[in-house]
N, C-alpha and C positions, 0 to 999 in steps of 0.2 A: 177251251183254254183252261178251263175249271178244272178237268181231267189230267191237264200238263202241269200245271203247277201244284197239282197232287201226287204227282206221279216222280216230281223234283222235291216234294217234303220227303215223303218216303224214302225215296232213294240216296238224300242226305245223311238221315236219320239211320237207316240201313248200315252204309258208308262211313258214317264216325265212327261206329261199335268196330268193323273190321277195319279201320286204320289204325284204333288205339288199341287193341290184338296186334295188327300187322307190326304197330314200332317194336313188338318187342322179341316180333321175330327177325326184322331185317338189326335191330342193334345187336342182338347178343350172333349173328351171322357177322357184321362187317367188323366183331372185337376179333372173335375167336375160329370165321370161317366154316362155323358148325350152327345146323339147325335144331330146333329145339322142338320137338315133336311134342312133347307133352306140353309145350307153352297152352294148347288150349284146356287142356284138363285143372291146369291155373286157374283159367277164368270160372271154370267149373265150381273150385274152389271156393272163388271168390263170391259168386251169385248165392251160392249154400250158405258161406257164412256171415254174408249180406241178411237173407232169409231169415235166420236163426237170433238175427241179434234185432230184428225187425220185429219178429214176434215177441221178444225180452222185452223189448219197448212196449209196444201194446199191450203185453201184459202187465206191466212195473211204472210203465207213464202213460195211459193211453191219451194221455190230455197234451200231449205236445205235440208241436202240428207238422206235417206232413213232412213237409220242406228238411223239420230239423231232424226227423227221424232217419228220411236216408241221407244225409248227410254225416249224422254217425254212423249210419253201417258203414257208409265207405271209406271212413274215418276207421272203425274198426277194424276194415276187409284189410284193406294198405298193406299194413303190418304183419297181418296172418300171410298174407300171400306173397309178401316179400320174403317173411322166414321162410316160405315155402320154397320157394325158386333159389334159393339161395343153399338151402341143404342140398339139395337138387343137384347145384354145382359144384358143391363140398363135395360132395360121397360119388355122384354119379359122372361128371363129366370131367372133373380138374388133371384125376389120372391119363387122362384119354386125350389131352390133348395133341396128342404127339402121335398116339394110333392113327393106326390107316381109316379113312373116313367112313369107311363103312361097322365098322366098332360103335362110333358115336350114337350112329342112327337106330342102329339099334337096343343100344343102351337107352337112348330118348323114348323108343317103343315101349319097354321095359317098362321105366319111369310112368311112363300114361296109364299102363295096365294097372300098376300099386296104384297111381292116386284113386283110378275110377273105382280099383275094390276097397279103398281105406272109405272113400264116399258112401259107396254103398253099405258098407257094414256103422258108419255113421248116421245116416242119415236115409238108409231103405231103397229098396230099388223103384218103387214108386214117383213116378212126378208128384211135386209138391205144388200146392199155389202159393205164388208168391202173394203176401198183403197188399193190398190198393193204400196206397201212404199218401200219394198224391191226387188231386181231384180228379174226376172223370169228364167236367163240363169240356168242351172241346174249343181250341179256342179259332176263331174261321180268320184265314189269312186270303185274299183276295180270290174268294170263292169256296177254297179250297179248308181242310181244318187240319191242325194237328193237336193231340193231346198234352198235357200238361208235363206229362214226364217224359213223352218226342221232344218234346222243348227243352227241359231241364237235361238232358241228353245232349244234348246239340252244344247247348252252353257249357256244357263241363266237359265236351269231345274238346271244344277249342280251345279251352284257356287249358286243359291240360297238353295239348299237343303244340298252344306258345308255349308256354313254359317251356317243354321238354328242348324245341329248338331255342331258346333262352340258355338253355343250362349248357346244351353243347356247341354254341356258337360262344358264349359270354365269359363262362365261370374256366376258373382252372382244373376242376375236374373234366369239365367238356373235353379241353384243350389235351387231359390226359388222356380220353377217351380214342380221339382223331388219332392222339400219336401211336395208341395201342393196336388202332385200325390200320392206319397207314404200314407201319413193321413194330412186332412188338418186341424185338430182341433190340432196335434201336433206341426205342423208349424206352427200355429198361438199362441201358447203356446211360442216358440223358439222365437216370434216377426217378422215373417213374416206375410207382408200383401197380405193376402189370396185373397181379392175383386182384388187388383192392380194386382196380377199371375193373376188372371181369365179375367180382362180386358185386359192385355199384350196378352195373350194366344190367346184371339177371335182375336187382332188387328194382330198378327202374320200368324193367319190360313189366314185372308182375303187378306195381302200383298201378299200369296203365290197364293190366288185364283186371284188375280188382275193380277201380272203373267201369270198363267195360262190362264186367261178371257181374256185378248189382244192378245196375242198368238194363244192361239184358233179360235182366229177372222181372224187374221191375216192367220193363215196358211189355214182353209176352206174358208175364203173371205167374209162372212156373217155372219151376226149375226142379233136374234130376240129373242123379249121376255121372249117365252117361252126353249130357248136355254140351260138354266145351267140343266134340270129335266135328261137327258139321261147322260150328263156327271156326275153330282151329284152323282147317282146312283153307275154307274162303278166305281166312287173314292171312293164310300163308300164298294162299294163289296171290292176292292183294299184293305182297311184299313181292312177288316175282315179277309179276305184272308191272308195278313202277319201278321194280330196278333192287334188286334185293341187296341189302346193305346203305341202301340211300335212304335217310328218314325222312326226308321230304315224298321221294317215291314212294314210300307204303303213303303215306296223309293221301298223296292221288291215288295211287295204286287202289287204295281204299273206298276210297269215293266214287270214282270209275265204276269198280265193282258193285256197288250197291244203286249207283244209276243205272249201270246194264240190267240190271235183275232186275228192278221198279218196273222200268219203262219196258221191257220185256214181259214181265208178266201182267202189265197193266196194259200194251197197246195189241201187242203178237195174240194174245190171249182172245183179245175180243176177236183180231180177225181172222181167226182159227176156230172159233164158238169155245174158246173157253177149252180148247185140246193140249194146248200145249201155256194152259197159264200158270198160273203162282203153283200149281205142285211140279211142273218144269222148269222153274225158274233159274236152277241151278245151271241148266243146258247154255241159257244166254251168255249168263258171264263165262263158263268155262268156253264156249267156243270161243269168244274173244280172246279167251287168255291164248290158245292155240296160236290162230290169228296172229296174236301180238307176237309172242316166242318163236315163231316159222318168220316173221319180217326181223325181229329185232329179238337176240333172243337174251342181250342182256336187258331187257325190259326198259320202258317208255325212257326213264332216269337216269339208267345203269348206264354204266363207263367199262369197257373192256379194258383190264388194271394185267399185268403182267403175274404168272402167279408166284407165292411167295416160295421165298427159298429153305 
């Protein structure tokens, strides 16, 4: 039992990190029908200059405590990675709406391969460690334990993924968001501006990958260059898996994914002697996503929508 309810931290903990990646590839997919390949080189972004403003602190205040220290990184990341995602869509994708889709995709390749050589000639091709900000005492949840920054993780996956379903269910940007998904030549008919959704849209996805990117850093303790291409990936399988374009589908889609891996490389593992455990782990989820896409292939969420004209 002890092992189960280990194997459900983890795979929460896993889960949040690829769902707040996954929203912000299935959002900027249900504005604009285009995927955003370089969204994980974003988080890349974000974990670097999390890192970078983590060490400013420890060097310039080393007497502030933990909690408030990554709280300003991600306070600081937000913004860095929102300009980012947002020139992103200025220079590389705004032209191309209207190309044939296979333009996009490769232009998003493009976009991945700058950011990871802008990283590297910033910040080295080396893995960096990330600073221990937060304690390492462990804290035991009914047998089971999770660390203090799996925890602070956990709590800022959710109240940033209420929020996000807050803002597009509640506010009037939401409202402009739906209508730019639903047809966006109608909503710009209505007097919505359709460029301002589409810039809001990327600057939102990369707030939640900036999240994500500090987090990520903070909880494996390092971070490099080429860092966002493996989580990328899984947040994008994530967003297909529940239904890509649904933002509640990625939050599952996400969480699925990181219980298949948990429970996969923690139960298959042992009874296989450890052959196929955590350095196969990837095997689990992706055979499900197959699975899932051969029964349903607009994923668990997804709604078969007629395509736009």
């Amino acid at each position: 039992m002890d092992t189960f309810i280990q194997q459900i931290i983890n795979g929460l903990v896993l889960g949040s990190m690829y769902a707040l990646i996954a929203l912000g590839y299935t959002m900027v997919y249900g504005v604009l029908n285009l995927i955003n390949f370089a969204h994980g080189d974003v988080l890349m972004i974000g974990a670097m200059v999390g890192l970078s403003i983590v060490n400013l602190l420890n060097l310039f205040a080393p007497d502030l405590p933990g909690m408030v220290k990554l709280l300003i990184a991600i306070a600081g990341t937000i913004p860095v990675c929102m300009l980012v995602n947002i020139i992103i869509e200025r220079v590389a994708y705004r032209r191309l709406r209207n190309a044939p889709r296979l333009a996009p995709l490769i232009t998003a390749i493009g976009v991945s391969i700058l950011l990871k050589t802008f990283a590297m000639m910033i910040w080295g091709r080396s893995p960096i460690s990330f600073p221990q900000v937060l304690s390492s005492e462990p804290i035991e949840i009914g047998g089971a334990v999770i660390s203090p920054t799996q925890a602070t993780l956990l709590v800022m996956a959710t109240v940033a993924m209420f929020g996000l379903v807050l803002l597009v269910e509640k506010t009037k940007l939401g409202r402009a968001m739906r209508a730019t998904a639903e047809n966006p030549r109608v909503a710009g008919l209505m007097g919505v501006d359709t460029n301002k959704v589409v810039v809001a849209t990327f600057g939102i996805g990369a707030a939640l990958a900036a999240i994500a990117g500090v987090m990520w850093g903070a909880n494996y303790s390092s971070a490099q260059f080429a860092m966002g291409f493996v989580p990328g990936l899984k947040a994008f399988s994530a967003a297909v898996l529940g239904g890509i374009g649904n933002i509640y589908g990625a939050m599952v889609g996400g969480i699925i994914l990181g219980l298949i891996e948990s429970f996969g490389a923690g139960y298959i593992g042992d009874l296989t002697d450890g052959m196929f455990g955590s350095n196969y782990q990837d095997i689990f989820a992706f055979i499900v996503l197959i699975i899932v896409l051969t029964v349903r292939p607009s994923g668990i969420m997804g709604e078969r929508v007629a395509d736009r004209a």
